[in-house]
Backbone as a chain_set.jsonl record, in Angstrom:
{"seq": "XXXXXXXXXXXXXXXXXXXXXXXXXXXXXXXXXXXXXXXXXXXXXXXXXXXXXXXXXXXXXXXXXXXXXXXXXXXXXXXXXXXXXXXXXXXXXXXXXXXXXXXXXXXXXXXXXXXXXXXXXXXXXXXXXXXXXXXXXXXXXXXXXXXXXXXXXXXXXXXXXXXXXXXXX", "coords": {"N": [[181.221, 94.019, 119.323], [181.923, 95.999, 117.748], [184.142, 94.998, 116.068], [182.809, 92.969, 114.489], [181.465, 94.113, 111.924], [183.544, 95.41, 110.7], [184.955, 92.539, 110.454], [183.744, 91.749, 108.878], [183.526, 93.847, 106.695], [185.992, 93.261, 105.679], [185.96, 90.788, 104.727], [184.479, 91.102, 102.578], [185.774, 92.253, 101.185], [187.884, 91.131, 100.819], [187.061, 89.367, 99.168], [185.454, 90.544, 97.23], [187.937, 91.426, 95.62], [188.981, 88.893, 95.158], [187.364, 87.858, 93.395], [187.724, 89.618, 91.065], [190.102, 89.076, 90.374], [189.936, 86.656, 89.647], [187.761, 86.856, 87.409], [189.049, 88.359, 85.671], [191.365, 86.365, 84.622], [189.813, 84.382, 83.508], [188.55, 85.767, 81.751], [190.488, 86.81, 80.085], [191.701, 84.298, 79.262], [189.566, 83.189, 77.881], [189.497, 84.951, 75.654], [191.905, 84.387, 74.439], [191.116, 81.587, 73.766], [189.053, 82.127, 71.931], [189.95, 83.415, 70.307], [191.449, 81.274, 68.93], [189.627, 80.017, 68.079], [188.115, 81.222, 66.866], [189.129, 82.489, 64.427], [190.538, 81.227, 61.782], [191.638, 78.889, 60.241], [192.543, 78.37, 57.31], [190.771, 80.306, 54.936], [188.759, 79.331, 52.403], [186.472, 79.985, 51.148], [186.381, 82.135, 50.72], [189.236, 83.853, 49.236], [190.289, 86.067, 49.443], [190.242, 87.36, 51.917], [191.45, 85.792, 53.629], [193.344, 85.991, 52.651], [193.995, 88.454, 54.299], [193.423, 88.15, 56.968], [196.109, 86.678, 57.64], [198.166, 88.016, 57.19], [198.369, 88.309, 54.288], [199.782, 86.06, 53.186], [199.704, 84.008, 50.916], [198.374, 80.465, 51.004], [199.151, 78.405, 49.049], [201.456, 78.909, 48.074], [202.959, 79.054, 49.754], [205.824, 76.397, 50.959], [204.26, 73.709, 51.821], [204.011, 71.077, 51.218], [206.696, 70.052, 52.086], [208.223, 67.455, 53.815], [207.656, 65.675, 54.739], [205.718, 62.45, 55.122], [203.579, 62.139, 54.018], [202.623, 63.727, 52.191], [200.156, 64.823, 50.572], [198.072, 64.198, 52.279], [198.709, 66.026, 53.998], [197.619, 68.19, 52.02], [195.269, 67.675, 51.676], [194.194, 68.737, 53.811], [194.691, 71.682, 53.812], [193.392, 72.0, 51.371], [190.408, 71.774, 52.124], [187.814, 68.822, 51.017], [184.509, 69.693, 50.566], [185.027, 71.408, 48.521], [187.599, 71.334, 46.957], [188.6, 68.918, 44.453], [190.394, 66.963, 44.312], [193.101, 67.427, 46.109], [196.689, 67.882, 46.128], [200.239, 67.436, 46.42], [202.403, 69.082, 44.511], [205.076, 69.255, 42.616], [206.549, 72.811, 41.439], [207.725, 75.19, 39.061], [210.254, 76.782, 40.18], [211.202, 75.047, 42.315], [209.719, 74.604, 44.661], [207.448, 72.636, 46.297], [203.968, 72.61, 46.176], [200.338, 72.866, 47.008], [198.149, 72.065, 45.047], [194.954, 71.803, 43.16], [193.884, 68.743, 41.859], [191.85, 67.81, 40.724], [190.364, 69.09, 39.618], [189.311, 71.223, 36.857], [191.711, 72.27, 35.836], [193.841, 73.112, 33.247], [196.596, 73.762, 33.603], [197.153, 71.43, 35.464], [195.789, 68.715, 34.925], [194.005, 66.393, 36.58], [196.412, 64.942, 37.427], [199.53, 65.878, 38.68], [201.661, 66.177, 36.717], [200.452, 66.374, 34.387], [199.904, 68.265, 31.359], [197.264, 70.46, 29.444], [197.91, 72.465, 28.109], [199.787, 72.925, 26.105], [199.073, 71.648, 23.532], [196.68, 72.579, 23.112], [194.395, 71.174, 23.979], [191.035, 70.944, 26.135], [190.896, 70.587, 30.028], [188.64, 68.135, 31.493], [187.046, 66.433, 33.737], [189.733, 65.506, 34.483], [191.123, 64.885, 32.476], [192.444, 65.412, 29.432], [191.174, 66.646, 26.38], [190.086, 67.201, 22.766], [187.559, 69.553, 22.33], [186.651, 70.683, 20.443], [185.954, 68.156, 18.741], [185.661, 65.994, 21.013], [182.793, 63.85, 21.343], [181.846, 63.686, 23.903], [182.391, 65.657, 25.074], [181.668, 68.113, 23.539], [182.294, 71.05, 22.45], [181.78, 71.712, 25.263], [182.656, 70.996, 28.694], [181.376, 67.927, 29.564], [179.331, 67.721, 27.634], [177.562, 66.169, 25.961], [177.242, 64.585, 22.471], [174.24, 63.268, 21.192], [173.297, 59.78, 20.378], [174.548, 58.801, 17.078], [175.524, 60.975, 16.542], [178.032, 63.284, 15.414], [180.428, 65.499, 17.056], [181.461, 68.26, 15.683], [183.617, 71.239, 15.359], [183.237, 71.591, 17.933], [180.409, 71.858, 18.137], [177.743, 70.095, 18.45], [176.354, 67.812, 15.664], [177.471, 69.646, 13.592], [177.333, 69.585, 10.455], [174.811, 70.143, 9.931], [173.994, 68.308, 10.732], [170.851, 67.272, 13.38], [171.251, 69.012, 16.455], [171.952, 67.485, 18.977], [172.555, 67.788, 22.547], [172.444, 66.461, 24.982], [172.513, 67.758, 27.966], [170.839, 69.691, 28.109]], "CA": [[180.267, 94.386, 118.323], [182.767, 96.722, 116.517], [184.701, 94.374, 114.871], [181.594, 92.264, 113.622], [181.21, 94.953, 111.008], [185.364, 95.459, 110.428], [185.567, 91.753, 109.391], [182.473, 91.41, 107.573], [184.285, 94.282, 105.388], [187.516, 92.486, 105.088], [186.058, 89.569, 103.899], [183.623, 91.351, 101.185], [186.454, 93.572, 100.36], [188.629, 89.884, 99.947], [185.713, 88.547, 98.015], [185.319, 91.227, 95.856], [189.177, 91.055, 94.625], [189.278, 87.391, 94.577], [186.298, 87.677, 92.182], [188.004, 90.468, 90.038], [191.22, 88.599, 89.545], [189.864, 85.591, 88.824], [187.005, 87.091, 86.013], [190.168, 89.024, 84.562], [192.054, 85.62, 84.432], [188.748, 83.796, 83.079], [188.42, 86.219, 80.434], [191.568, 86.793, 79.226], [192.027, 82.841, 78.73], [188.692, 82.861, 76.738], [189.413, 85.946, 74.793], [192.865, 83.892, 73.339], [190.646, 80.721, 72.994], [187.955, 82.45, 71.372], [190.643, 83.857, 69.029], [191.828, 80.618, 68.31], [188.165, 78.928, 67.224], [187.085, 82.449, 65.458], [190.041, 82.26, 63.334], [190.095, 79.896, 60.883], [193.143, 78.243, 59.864], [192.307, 78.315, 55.758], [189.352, 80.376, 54.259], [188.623, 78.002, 51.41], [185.424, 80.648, 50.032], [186.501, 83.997, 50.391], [190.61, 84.117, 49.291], [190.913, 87.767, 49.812], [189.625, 87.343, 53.744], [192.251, 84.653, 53.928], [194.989, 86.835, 52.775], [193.817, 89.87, 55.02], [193.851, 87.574, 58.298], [197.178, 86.179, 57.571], [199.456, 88.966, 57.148], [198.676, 88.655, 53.29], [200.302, 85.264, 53.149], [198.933, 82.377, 50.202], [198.925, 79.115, 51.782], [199.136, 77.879, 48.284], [202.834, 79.877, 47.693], [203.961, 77.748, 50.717], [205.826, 74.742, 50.699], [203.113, 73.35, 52.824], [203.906, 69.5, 51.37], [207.246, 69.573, 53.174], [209.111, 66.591, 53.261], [206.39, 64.6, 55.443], [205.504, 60.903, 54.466], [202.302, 62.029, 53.875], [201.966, 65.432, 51.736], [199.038, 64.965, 49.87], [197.463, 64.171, 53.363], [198.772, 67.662, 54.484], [197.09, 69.127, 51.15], [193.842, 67.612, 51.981], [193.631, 69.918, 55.377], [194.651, 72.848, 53.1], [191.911, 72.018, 50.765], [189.492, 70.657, 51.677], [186.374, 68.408, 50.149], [183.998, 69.477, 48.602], [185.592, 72.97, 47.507], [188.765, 70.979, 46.211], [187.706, 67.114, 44.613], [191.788, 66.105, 44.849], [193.941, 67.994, 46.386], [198.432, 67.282, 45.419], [201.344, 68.137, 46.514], [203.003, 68.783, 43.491], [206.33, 70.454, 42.196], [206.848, 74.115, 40.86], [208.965, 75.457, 38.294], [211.277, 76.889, 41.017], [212.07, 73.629, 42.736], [208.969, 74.001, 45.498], [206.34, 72.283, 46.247], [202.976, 73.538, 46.274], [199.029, 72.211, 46.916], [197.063, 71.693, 43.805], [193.426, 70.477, 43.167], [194.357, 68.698, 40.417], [190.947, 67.368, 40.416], [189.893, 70.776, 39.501], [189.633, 71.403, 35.165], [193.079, 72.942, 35.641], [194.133, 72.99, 32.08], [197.528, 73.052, 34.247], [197.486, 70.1, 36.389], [194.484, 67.905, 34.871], [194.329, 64.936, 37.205], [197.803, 64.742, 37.902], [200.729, 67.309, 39.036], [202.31, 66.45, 35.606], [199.846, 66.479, 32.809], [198.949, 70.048, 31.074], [196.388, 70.451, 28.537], [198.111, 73.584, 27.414], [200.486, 73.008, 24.785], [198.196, 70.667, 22.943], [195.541, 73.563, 23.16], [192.835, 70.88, 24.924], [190.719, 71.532, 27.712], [190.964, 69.366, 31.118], [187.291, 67.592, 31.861], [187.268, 65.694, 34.439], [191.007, 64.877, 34.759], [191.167, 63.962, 31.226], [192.617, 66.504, 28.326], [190.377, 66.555, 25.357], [189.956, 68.403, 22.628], [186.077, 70.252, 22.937], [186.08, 70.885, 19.015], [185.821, 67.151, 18.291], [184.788, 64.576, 21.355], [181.53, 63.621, 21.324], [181.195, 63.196, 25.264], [182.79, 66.998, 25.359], [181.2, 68.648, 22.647], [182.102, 72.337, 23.024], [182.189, 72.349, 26.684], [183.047, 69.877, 29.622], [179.843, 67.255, 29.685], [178.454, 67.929, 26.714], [177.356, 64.8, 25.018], [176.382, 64.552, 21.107], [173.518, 61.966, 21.098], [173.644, 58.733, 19.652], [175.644, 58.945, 16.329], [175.891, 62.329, 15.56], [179.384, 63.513, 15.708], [180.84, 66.959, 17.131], [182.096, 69.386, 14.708], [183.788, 72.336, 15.628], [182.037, 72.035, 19.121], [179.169, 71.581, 17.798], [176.859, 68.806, 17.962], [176.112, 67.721, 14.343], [177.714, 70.639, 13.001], [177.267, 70.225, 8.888], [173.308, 70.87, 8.868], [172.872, 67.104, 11.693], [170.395, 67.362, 14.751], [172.124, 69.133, 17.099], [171.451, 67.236, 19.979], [172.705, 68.456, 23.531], [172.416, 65.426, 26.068], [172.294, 67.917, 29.385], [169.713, 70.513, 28.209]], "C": [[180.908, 95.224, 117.237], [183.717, 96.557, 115.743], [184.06, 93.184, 113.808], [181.9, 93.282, 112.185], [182.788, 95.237, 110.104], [185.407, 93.882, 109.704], [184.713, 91.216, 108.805], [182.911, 92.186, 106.605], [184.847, 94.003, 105.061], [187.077, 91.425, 104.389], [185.082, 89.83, 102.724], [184.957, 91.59, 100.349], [187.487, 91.798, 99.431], [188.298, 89.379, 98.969], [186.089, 89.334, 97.172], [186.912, 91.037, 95.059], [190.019, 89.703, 94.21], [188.582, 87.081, 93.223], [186.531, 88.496, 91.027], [189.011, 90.235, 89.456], [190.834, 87.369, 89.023], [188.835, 86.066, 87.619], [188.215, 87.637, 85.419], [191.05, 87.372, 84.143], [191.339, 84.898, 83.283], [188.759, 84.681, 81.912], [189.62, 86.374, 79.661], [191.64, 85.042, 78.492], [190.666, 82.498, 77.374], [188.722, 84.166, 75.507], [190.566, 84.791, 73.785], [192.105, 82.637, 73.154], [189.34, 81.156, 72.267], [188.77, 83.039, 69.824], [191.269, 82.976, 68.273], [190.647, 79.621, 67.602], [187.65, 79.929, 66.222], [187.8, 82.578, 64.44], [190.042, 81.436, 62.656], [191.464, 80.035, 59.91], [193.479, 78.601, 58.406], [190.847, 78.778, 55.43], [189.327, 79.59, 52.97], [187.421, 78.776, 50.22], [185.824, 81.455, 50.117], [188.03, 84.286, 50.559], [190.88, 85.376, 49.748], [190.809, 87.953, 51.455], [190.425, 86.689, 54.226], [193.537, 85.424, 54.125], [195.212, 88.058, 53.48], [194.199, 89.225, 56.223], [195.235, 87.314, 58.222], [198.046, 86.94, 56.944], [199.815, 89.035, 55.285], [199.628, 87.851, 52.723], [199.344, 83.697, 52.227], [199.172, 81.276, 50.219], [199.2, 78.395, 50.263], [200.622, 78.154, 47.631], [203.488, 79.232, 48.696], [204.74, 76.914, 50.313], [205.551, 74.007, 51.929], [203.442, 71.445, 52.752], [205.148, 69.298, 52.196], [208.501, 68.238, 52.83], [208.837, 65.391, 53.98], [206.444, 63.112, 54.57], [204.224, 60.936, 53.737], [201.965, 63.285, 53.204], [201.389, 65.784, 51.035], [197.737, 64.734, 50.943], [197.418, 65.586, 53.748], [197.732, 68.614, 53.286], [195.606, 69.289, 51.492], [193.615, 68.662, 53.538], [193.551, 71.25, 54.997], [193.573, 72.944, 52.2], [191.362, 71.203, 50.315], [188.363, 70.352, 50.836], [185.746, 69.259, 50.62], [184.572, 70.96, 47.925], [186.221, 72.143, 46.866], [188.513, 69.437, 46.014], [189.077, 67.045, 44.997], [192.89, 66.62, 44.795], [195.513, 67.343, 46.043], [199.143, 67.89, 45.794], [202.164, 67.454, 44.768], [204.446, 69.652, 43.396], [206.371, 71.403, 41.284], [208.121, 73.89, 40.223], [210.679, 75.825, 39.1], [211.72, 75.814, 42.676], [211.16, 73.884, 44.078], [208.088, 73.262, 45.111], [205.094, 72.784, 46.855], [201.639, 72.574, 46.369], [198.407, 72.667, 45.651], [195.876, 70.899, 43.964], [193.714, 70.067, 41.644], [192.692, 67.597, 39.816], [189.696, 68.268, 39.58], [189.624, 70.882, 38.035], [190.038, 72.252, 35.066], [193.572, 72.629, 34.279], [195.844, 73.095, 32.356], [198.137, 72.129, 34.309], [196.424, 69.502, 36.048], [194.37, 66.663, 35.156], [195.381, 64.493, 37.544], [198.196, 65.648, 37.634], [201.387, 67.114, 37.056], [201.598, 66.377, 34.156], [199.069, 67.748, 32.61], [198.123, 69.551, 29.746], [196.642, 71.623, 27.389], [198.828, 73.512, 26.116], [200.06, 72.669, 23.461], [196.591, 71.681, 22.211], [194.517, 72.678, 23.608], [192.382, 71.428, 26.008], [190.457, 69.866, 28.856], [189.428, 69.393, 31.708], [187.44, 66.595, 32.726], [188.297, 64.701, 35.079], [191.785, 64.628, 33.85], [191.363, 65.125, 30.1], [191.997, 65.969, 27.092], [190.056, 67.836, 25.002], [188.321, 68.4, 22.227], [185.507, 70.54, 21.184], [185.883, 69.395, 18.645], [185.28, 65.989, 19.28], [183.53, 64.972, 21.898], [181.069, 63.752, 22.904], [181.752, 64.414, 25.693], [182.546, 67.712, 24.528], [181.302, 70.488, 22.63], [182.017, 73.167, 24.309], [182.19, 70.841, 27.327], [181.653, 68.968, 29.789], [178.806, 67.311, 28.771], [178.671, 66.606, 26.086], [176.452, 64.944, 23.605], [175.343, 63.226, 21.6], [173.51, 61.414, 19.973], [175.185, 59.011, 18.564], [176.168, 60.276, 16.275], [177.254, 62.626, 16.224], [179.474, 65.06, 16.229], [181.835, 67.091, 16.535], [182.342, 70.305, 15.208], [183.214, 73.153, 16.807], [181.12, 71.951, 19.112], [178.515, 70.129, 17.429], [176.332, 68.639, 16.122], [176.094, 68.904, 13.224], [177.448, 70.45, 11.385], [175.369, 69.404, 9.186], [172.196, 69.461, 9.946], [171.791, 68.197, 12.612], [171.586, 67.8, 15.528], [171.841, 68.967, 18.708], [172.526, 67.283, 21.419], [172.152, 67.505, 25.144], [172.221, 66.358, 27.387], [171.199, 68.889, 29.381], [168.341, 69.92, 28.248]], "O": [[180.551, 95.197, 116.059], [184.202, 97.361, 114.947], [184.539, 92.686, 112.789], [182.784, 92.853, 111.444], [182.859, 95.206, 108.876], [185.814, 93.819, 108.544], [184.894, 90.169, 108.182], [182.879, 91.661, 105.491], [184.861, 94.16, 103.84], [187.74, 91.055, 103.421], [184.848, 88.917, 101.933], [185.17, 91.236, 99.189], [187.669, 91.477, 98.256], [188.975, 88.978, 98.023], [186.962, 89.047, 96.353], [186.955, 90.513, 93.945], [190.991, 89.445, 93.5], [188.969, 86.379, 92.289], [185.828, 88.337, 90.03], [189.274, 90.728, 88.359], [191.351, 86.977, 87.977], [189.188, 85.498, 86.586], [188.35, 87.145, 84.299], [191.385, 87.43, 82.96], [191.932, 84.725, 82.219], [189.072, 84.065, 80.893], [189.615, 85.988, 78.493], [191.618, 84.815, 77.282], [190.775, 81.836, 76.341], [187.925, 84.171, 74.569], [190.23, 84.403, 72.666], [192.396, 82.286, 72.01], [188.547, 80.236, 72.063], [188.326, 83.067, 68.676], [191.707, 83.309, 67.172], [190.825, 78.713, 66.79], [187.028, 79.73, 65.179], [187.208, 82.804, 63.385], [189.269, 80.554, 63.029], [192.003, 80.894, 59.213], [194.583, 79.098, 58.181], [189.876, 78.031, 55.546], [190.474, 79.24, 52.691], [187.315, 78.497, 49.026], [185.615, 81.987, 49.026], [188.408, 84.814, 51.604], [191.83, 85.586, 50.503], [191.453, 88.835, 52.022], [190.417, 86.756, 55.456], [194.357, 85.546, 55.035], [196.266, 88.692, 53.416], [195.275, 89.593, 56.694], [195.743, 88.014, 59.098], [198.733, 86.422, 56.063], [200.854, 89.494, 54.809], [200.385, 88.351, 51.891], [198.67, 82.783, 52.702], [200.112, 80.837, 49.557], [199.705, 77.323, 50.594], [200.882, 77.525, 46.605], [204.634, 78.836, 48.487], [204.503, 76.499, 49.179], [206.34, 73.739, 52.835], [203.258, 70.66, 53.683], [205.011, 68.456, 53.083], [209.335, 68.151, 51.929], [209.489, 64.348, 53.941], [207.126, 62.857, 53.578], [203.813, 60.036, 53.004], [201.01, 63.924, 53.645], [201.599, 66.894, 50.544], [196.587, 65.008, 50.601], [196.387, 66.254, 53.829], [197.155, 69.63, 53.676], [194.91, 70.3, 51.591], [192.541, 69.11, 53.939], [192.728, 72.024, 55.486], [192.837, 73.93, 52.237], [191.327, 70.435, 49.354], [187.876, 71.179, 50.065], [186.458, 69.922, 51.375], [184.358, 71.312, 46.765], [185.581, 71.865, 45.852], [188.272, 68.697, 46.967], [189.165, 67.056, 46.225], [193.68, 66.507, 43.857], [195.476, 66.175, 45.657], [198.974, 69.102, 45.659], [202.368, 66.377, 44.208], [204.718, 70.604, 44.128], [206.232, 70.986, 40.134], [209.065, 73.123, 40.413], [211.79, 75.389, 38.8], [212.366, 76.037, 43.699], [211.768, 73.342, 45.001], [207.792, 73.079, 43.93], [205.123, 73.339, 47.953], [201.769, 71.474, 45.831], [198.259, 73.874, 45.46], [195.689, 69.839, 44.56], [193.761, 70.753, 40.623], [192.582, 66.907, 38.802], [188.565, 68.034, 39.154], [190.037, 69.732, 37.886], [189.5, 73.201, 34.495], [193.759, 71.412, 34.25], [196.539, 72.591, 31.473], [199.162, 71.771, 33.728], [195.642, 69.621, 36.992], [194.549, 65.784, 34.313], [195.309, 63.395, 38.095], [197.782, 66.393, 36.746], [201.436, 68.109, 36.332], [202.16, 66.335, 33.062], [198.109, 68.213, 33.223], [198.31, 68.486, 29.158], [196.057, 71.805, 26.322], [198.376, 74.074, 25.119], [200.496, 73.194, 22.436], [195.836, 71.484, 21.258], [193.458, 73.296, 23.724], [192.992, 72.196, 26.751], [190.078, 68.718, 28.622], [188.981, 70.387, 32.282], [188.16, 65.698, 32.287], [188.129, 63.695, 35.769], [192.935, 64.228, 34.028], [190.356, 65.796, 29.873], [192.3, 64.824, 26.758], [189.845, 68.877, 25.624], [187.818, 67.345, 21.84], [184.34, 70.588, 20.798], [185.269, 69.588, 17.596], [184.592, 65.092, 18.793], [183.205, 65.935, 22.593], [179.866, 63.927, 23.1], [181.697, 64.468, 26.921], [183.517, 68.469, 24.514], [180.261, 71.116, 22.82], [182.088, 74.371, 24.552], [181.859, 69.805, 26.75], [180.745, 69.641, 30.276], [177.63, 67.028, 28.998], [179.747, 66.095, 25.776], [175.276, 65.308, 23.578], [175.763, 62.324, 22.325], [173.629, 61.944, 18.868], [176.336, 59.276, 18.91], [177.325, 60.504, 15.923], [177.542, 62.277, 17.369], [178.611, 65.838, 15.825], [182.878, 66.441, 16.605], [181.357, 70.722, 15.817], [182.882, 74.33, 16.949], [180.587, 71.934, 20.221], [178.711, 69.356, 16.491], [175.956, 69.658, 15.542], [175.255, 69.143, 12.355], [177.312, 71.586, 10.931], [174.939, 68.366, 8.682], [170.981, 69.323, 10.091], [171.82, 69.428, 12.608], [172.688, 67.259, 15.435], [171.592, 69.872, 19.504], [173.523, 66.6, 21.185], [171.593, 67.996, 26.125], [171.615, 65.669, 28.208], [170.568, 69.053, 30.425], [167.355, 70.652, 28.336]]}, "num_chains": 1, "name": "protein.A"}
């Protein structure tokens, strides 16, 4: 009768530290996979939160395209739709390469890594450098359409004295 009680303790006491190494094992393993789903590879809305997690590192200062078969594939994971319409690996002045949305109205990169809008003084609309003081289907800003004939002047829809009509208002 007096070892009834002796190995009914041994085997709580086993229990209990079978059950305390394995929850310590169990949690530790979900603490590092919990740190790998709560993390987030690329913030994409809040850059400054991006560069605080990551040691203050801009995935965009990388050379993230690499030398892959595919490094406009790699860009798209860096940024993605719908923040970025078309992501690029393109080439920098100092001989990297870097992700671009060149889908973006980068006055840069407007629709492609190699066309700027800058020198020219246009602005990039939809991929497309134009200048904003004169086309009609960019009238002073990106989407602005003169209606019918009237021409844009100086940005302005029928700038000498026309209708100044405004297609999106």
């Amino acid at each position: 009768m007096n070892t009834v009680p002796k190995v009914w303790l041994l085997l709580v006491v086993i229990s209990a530290l079978w059950l305390v190494s394995v929850s310590a094992t169990d949690s530790d393993e979900l603490d590092f996979e919990d740190k790998l789903d709560t993390t987030p590879w690329i913030s994409t809305r809040q850059p400054g939160r991006f560069l605080l997690q990551n040691g203050g590192r801009n995935p965009q200062r990388r050379n993230w395209c690499g030398g892959g078969r595919a490094p406009n594939f790699a860009c798209r994971l860096i940024l993605p739709w719908p923040e970025f319409r078309n992501p690029q690996c393109c080439w920098t002045r100092n001989n990297n390469r870097r992700c671009f949305d060149v889908g973006a109205d980068n006055d840069l990169r407007c629709g492609s890594c190699t066309r700027s809008c800058r020198p020219s003084g246009r602005k990039c609309c939809g991929g497309v450098c134009v200048d904003l003081l004169s086309d009609r289907n960019n009238c002073g800003r990106c989407g602005n359409r003169c209606r019918g004939r009237v021409r844009c002047q100086n940005g302005i829809c029928g700038y000498n004295g026309g209708p100044r009509g405004d297609g999106d208002d």
